[in-house]
C-alpha positions as CSV (number, residue, x, y, z in Angstrom):
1,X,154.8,-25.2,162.5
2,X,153.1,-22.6,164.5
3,X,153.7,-20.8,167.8
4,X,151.1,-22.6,169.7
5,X,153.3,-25.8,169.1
6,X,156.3,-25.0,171.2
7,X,155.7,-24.6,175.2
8,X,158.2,-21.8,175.6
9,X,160.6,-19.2,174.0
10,X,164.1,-21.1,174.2
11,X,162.2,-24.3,172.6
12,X,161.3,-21.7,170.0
13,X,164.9,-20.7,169.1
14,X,166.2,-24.5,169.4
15,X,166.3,-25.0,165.7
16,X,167.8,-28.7,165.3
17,X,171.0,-29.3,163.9
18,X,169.4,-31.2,161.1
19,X,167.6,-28.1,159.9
20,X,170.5,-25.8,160.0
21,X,172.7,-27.7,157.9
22,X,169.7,-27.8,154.9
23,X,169.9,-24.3,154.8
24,X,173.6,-23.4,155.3
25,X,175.4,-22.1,152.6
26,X,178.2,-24.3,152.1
27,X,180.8,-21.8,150.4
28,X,180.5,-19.1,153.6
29,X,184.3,-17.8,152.9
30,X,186.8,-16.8,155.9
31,X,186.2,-13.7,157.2
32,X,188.6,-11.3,155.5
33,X,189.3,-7.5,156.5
34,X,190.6,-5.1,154.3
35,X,192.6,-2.7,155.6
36,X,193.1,0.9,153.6
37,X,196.6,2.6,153.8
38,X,196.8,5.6,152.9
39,X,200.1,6.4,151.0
40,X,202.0,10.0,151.5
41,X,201.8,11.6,148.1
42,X,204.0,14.4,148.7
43,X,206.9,11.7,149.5
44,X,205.9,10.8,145.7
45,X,207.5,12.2,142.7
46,X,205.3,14.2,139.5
47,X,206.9,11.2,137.8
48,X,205.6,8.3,139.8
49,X,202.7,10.1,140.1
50,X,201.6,10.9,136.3
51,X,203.1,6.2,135.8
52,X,200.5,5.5,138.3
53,X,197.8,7.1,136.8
54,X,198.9,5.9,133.3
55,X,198.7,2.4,134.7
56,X,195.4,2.8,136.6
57,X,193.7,3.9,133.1
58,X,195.6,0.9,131.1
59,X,193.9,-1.8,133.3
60,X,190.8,0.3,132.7
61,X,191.4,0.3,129.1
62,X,192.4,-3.3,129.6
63,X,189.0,-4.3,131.5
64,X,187.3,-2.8,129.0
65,X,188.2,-4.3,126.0
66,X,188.2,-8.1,127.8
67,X,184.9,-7.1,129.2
68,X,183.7,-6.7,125.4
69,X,185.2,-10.1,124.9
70,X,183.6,-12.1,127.2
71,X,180.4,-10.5,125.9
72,X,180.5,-12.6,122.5
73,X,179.5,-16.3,122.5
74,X,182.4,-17.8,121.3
75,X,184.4,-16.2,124.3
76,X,182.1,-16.4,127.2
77,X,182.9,-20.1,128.1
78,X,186.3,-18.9,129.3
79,X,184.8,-17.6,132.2
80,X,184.4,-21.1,134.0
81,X,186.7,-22.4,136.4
82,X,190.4,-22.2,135.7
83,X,189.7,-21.8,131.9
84,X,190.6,-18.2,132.0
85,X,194.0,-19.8,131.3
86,X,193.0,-21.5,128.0
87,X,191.7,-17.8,127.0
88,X,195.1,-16.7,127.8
89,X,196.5,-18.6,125.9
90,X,194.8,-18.3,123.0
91,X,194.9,-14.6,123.4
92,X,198.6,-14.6,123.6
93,X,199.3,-16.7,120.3
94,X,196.9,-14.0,118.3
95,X,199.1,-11.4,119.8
96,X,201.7,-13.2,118.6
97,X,200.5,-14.0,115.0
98,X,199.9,-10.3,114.9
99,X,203.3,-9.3,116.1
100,X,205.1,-10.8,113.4
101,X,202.8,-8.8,111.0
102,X,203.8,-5.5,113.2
103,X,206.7,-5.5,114.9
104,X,206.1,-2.6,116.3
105,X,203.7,-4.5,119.0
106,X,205.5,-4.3,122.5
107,X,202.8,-6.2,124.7
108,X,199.6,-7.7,124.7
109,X,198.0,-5.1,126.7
110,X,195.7,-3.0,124.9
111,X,196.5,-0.6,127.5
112,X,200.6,-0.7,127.2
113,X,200.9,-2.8,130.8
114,X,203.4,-5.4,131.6
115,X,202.1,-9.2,130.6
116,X,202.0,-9.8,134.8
117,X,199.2,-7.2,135.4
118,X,197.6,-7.7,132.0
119,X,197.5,-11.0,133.2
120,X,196.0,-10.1,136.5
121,X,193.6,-7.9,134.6
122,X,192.1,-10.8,132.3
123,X,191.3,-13.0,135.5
124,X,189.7,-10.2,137.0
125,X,187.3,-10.2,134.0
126,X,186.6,-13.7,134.0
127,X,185.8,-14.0,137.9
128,X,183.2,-11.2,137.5
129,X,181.6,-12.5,134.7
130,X,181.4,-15.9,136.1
131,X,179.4,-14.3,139.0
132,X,177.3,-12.3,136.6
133,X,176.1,-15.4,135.0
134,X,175.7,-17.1,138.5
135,X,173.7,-14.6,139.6
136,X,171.2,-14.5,136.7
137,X,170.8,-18.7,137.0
138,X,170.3,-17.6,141.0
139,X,167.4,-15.3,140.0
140,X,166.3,-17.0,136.8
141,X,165.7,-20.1,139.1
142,X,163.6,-18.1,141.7
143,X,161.7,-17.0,138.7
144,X,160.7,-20.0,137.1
145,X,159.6,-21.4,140.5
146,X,157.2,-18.5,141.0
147,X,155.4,-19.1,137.3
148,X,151.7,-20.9,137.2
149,X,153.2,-23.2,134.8
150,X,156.4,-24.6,137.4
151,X,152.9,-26.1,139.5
152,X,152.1,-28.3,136.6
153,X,155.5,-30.1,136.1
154,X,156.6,-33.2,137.4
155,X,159.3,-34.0,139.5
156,X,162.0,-35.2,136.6
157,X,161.1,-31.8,134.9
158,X,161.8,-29.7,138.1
159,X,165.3,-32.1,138.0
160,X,166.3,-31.0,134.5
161,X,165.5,-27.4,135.4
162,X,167.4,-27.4,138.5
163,X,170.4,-29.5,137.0
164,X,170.6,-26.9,133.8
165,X,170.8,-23.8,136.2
166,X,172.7,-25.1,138.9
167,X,176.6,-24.3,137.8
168,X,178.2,-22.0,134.9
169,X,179.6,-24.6,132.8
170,X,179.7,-26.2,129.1
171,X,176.1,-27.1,129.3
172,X,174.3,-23.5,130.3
173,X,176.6,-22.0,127.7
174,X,175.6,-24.5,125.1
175,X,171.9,-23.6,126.7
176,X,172.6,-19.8,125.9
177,X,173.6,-21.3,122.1
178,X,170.2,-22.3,121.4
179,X,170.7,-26.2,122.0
180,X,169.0,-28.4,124.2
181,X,171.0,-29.6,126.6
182,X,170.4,-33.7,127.6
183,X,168.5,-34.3,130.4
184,X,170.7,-36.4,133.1
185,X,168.0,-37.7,135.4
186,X,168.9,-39.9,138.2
187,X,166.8,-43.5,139.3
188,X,165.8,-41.8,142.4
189,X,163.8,-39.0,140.1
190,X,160.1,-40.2,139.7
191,X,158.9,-39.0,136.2
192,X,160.0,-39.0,132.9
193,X,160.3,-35.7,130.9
194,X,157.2,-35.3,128.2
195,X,158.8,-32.3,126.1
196,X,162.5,-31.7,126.9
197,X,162.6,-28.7,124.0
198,X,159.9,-26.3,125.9
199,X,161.7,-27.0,129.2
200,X,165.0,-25.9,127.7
201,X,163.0,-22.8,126.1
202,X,161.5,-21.3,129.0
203,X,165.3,-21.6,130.8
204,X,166.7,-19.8,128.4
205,X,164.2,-16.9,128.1
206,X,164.2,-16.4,131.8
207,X,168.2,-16.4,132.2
208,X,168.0,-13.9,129.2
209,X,165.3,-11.9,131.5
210,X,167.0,-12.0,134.8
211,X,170.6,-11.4,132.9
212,X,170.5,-7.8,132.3
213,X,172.8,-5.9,131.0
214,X,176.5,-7.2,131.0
215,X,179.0,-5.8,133.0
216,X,181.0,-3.2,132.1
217,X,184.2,-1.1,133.3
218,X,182.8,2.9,134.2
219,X,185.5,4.2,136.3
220,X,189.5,3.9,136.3
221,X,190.1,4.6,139.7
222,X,192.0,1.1,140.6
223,X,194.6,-1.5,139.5
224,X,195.0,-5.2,141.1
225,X,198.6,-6.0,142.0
226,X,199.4,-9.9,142.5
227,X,202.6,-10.5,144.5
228,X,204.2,-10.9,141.6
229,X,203.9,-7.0,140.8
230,X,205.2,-5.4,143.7
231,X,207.7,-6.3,146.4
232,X,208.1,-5.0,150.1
233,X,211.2,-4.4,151.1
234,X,213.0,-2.6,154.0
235,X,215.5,0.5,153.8
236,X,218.6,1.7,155.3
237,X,217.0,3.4,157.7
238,X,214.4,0.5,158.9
239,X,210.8,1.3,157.3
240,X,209.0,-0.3,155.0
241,X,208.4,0.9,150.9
242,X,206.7,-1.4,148.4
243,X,208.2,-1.3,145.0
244,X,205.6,-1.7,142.3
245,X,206.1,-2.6,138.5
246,X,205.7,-0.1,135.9
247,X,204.9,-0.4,132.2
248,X,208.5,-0.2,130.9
249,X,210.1,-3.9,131.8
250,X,212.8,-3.8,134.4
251,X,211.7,-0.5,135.7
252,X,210.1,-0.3,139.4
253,X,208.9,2.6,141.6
254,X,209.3,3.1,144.9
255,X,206.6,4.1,147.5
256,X,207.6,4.7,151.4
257,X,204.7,2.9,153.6
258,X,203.6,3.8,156.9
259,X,205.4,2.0,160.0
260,X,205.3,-1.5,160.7
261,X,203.3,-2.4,157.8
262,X,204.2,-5.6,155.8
263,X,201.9,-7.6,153.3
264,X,202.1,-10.4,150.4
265,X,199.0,-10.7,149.3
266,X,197.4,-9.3,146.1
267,X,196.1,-5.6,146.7
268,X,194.4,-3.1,144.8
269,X,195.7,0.3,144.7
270,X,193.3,2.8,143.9
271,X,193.8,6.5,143.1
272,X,190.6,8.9,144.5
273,X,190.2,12.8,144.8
274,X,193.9,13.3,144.4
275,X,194.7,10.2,147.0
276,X,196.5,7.2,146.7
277,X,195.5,4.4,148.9
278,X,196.5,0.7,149.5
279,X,193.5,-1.7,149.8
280,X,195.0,-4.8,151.6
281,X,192.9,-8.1,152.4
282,X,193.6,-9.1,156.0
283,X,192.3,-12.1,157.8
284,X,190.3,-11.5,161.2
285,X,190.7,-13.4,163.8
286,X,187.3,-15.5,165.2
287,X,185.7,-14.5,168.2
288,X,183.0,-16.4,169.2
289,X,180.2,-14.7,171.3
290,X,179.3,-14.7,174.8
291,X,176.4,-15.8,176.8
292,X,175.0,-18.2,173.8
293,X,172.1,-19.9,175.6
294,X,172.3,-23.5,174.8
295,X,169.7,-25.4,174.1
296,X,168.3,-29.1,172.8
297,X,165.0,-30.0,171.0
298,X,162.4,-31.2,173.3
299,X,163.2,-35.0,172.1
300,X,167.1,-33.9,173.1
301,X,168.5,-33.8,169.8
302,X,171.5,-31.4,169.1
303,X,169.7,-27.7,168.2
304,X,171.5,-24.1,168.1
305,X,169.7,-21.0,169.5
306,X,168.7,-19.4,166.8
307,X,167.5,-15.8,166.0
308,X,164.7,-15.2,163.5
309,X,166.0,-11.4,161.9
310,X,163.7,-9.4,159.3
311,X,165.2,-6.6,157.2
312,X,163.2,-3.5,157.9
313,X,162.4,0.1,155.2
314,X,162.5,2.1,158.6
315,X,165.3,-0.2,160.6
316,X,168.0,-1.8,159.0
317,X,166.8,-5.3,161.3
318,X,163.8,-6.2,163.9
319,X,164.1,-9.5,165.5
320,X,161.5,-12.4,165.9
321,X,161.1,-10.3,169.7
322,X,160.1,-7.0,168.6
323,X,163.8,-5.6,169.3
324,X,164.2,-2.8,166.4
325,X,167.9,-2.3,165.1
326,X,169.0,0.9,163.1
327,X,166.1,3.1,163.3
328,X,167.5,5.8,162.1
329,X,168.4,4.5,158.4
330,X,164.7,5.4,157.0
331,X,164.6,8.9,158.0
332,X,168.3,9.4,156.0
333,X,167.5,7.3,153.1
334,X,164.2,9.1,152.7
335,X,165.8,12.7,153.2
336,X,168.8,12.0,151.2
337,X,166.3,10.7,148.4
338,X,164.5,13.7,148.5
339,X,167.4,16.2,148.4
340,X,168.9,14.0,145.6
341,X,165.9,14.1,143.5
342,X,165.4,17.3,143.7
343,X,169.3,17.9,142.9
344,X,168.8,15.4,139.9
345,X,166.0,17.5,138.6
346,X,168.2,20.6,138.6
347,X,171.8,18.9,137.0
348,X,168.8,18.3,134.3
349,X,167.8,21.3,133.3
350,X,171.3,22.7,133.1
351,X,173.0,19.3,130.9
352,X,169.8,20.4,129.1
353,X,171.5,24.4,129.0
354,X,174.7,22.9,127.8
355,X,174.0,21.1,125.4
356,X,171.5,23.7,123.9
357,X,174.0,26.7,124.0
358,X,176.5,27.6,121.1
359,X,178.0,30.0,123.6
360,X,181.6,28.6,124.3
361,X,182.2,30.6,127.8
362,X,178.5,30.2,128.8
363,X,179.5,26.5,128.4
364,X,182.4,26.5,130.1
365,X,180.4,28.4,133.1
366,X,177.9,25.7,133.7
367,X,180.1,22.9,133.6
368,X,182.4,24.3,136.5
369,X,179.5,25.7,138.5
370,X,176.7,23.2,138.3
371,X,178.4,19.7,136.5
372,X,180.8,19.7,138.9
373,X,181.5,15.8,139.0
374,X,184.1,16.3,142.3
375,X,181.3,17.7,144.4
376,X,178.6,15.9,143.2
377,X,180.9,12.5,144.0
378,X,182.3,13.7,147.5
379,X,178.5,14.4,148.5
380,X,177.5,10.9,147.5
381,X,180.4,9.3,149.4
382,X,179.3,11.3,152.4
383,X,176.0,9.9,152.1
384,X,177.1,6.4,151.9
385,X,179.7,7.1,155.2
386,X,176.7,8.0,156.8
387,X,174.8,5.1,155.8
388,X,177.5,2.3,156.4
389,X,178.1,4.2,159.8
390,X,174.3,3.6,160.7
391,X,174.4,-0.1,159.5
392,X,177.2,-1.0,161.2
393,X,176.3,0.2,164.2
394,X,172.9,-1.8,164.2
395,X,174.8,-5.2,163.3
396,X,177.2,-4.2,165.9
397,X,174.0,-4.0,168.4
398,X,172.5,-7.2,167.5
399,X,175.5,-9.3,168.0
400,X,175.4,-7.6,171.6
401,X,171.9,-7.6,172.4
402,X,171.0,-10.9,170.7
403,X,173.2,-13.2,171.0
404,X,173.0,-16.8,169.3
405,X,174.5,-19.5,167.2
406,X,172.4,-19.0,163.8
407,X,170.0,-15.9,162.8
408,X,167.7,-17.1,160.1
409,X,167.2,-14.0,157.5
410,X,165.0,-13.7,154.1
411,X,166.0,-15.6,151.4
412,X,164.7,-12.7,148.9
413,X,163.0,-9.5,149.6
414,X,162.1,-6.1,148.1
415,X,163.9,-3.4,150.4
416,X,162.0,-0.5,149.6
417,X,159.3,1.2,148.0
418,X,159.6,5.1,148.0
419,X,156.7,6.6,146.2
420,X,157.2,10.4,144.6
421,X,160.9,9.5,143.9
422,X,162.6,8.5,140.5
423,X,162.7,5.0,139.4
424,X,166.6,5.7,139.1
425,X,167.4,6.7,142.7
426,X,164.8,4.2,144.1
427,X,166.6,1.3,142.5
428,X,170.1,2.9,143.5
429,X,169.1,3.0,147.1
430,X,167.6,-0.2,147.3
431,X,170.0,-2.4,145.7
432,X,172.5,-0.6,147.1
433,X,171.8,-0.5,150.7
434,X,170.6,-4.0,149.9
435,X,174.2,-5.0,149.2
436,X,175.7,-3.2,152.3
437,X,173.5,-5.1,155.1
438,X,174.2,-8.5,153.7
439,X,177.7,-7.9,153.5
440,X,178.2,-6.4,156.6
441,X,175.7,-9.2,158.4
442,X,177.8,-12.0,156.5
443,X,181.5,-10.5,157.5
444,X,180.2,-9.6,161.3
445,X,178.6,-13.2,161.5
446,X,181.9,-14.8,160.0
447,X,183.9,-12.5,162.4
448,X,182.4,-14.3,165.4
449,X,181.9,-17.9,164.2
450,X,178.1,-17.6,163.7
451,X,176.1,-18.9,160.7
452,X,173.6,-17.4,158.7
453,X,170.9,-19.1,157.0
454,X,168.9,-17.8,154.6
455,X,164.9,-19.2,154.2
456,X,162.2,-18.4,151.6
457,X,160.7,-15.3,152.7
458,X,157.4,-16.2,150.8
459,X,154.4,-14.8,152.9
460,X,156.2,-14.3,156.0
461,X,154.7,-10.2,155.8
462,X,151.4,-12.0,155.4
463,X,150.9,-14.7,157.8
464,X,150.0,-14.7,160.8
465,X,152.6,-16.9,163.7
466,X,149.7,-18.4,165.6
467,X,146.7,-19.7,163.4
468,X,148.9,-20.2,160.3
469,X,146.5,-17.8,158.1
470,X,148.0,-15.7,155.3
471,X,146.4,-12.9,153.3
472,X,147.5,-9.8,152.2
473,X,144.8,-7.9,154.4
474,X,147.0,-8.9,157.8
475,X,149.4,-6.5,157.1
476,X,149.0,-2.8,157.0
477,X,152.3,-1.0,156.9
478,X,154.1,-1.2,160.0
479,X,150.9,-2.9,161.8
480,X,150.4,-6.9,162.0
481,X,146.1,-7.6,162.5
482,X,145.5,-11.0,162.0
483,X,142.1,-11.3,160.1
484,X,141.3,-14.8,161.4
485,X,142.5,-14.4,165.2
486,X,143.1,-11.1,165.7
487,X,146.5,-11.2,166.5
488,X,148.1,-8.0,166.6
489,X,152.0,-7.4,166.2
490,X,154.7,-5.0,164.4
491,X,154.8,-6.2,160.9
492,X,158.7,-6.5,160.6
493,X,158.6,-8.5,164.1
494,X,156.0,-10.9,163.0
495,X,158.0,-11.2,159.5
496,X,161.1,-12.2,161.6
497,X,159.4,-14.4,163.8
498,X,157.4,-16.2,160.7
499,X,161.3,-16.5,159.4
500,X,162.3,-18.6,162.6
501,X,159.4,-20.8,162.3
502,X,159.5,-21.6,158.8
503,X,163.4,-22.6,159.8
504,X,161.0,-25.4,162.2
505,X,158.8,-26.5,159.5
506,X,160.1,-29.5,157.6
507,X,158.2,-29.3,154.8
508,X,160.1,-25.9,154.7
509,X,163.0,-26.3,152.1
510,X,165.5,-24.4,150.6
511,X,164.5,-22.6,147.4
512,X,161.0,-24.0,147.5
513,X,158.6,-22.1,145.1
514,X,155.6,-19.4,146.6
515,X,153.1,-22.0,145.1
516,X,154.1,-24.7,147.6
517,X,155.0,-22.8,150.2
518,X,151.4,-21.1,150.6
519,X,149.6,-24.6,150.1
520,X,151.9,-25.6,153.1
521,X,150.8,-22.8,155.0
522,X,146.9,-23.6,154.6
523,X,147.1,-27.3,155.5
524,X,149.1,-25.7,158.5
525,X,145.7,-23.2,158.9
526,X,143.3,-25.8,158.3
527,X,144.3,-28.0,161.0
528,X,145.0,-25.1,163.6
529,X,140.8,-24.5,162.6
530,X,140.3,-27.8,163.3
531,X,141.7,-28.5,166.4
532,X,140.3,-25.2,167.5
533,X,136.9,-25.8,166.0
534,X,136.8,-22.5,164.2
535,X,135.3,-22.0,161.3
536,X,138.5,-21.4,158.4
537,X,138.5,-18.8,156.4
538,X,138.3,-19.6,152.6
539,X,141.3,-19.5,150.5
């Protein structure tokens, strides 16, 4: 579907219903707030104090040694669905054959907690790794559809690729094993499968690839507290405190909270710079937007206005209009990347110094004037303030500005490319800042009742909206020159507005590979030449 096609710009954003729905994530959660209180310390005993941190670095010792669990092969399974309750229990009757060997054995933790946040602590670990190994069938999938070899396999192939990679369950782990899992092909599949071993192969070794390294517990900054761990209650003199558990059964501490302030809900409470704060999920109430035009497809079928959105390296967004959102985030990334770099470079040659030197005090010297880990932290949260500020205020814009029912955003996309800087920080930024504008587009969009649909992003940079041509000489930085019409647009506008479009295109669906997509894209060229009785150019 090209621009030419539609007769104005409202037809343009009238994306049928139909269409929508094949590319709506089905799972899109409630929207969910989480509100930070920040407790008064100095109310707090040396006592409660020193328990809390004792208890914050047993669920770390605690996440750590489950994390190594889940690692092994005959552990990871647990990690599915409610099974996490089958490791428990198979945890707690080894704790038990162990006890009777050592009476000495209090609790289960490894970290001397209570069995309730032990407890809390082991389906913490199982949730995350159940997302790690979603995430690596999510990207193994993408990569396997962008391989030369995914163009020569039939459709019941494609089937038993997309069926082993589709949920964590029995059969990926038995996958992971080294089995070959059987192929469950339904009548509607045309094909039959000529060498099922292969298949299963080149799945494994691209789950392995896009896997990476396991997750793993750094920091012991926070504990997760299930209503079962703390209570609310009310004093004498009317206010609130929470009582949480401590390590030593029927033992609780009490913490005054601010005014007005009641919760059930599991919370984290996290212990930072010498701060203790509450982290509380809160559910937000919808409000849907304002002046939504509403539209119907030319044959008067239901449609939503839609908004084609492309994520920018010097804007956080540009829409399928040209309207640029958060153009301030590449100058601070790029500065802050700079200055960090350089800072990293410096740290180097001292860790360098110290672990040279025999000299005990000149030792001691560089680690408190130049290791500092405080300062070195505080300036990195400052920097991500800065850059969560920046986001949210762009998000906050485009929900004003541009209004609509559904904006249609890149399935997958490199971020950024910052040449002269380390590989490290590059990849920290990107993935990073990555993160932050999908979350905050996903909770703003929830927040208001709007969907967001992601589409492949294959060759959107590249192709040009109006003759359907793609090649890689269109694009040259921030300038769109078509090569075949001479269209001429900003690049991230024309991404955006490629976006929308391929939300048109039927042939368009969810997860296609780059292959397909571009071979869709030519027939699409072809017949614009055609029509047009211009001479195509060749592929």
């Amino acid at each position: 579907m090209l621009k030419t096609d539609f007769q104005n710009d409202i037809q343009l954003h009238a994306v049928p219903l139909s269409r929508i729905k094949q590319f709506r994530d089905a799972s899109q959660a409630e929207p969910m707030r989480t509100i930070i209180i920040k407790l008064d310390t100095r109310t707090v005993g040396p006592k409660v104090m020193k328990e809390i941190r004792e208890m914050i670095l047993g669920y770390g010792c605690d996440l750590t040694y489950l994390y190594g669990l889940l690692t092994r092969r005959e552990y990871r399974r647990y990690c599915v669905g409610q099974k996490f309750i089958q490791l428990r229990r198979r945890l707690r009757e080894a704790f038990r054959a162990e006890q009777k060997q050592n009476p000495n054995l209090k609790t289960i933790s490894k970290g001397g907690l209570q069995g309730k946040v032990w407890k809390t602590a082991l389906e913490d670990a199982c949730h995350l790794f159940n997302r790690y190994w979603r995430s690596a069938q999510e990207r193994a999938r993408s990569n396997i559809r962008n391989l030369p070899i995914y163009q020569k396999l039939n459709d019941a192939e494609r089937y038993y690729i997309g069926t082993l990679l589709k949920r964590v369950d029995d059969r990926f782990f038995d996958l992971l094993d080294g089995k070959t899992p059987v192929a469950i092909i339904g009548k509607s599949v045309k094909g039959t499968i000529r060498k099922i071993r292969p298949l299963a192969n080149l799945v494994r070794a691209e789950v392995r690839k896009a896997a990476g390294r396991t997750p793993y517990h750094s920091r012991c900054r926070s504990l997760t507290l299930t209503n079962e761990c703390y209570t609310v209650i009310k004093n004498k003199d009317g206010k609130y405190a929470i009582q949480f558990i401590t390590r030593k059964p029927n033992s609780r501490m009490v913490i005054d909270l601010p005014s007005g302030i009641h919760f059930d809900r599991t919370i984290k409470l996290v212990y930072d710079h010498g701060g203790l704060y509450l982290h509380v999920p809160h559910k937000v109430t919808v409000q849907p937007l304002k002046n939504v035009p509403q539209v119907v497809t030319t044959k008067g079928k239901p449609a939503l206005y839609t908004v084609g959105l492309d994520m920018g390296v010097s804007e956080v967004y540009v829409d399928d209009s040209g309207k640029q959102f958060g153009t301030r985030l590449g100058k601070t990334l790029w500065d802050y990347a700079q200055s960090l770099d350089k800072k990293l470079r410096e740290r180097n040659k001292f860790e360098t110094a110290y672990r040279l030197t025999k000299n005990k005090a000149k030792k001691k010297n560089i680690k408190r004037c130049n290791l500092g880990k405080k300062v070195w932290d505080e300036k990195i949260e400052r920097y991500r303030e800065t850059l969560k500020n920046i986001v949210n205020e762009a998000i906050n814009q485009i929900f004003k500005q541009c209004p609509a029912d559904v904006y249609v955003v890149e399935q997958f996309s490199n971020l950024f490319s910052m040449k002269g800087i380390s590989k490290k920080v590059r990849r920290m930024l990107s993935s990073w800042i990555r993160g932050i504008i999908d979350e905050r587009l996903a909770f703003k969009a929830a927040t208001h009742g709007v969907w967001i649909i992601h589409v492949p992003a294959s060759y959107s940079s590249q192709r040009c909206p109006f003759c359907g041509h793609v090649e890689r000489g269109n694009r040259n930085k921030d300038k769109f020159n078509c090569c075949s019409c001479h269209h001429q647009a900003h690049s991230d506008a024309n991404g955006a507005l490629n976006l929308l479009l391929a939300a048109h295109e039927t042939k368009i669906k969810k997860g296609l590979d780059r292959f397909s997509i571009k071979a869709i894209y030519r027939k699409e060229y072809e017949k614009y030449c055609k029509k047009n009785r211009i001479t195509p150019i060749p592929a």
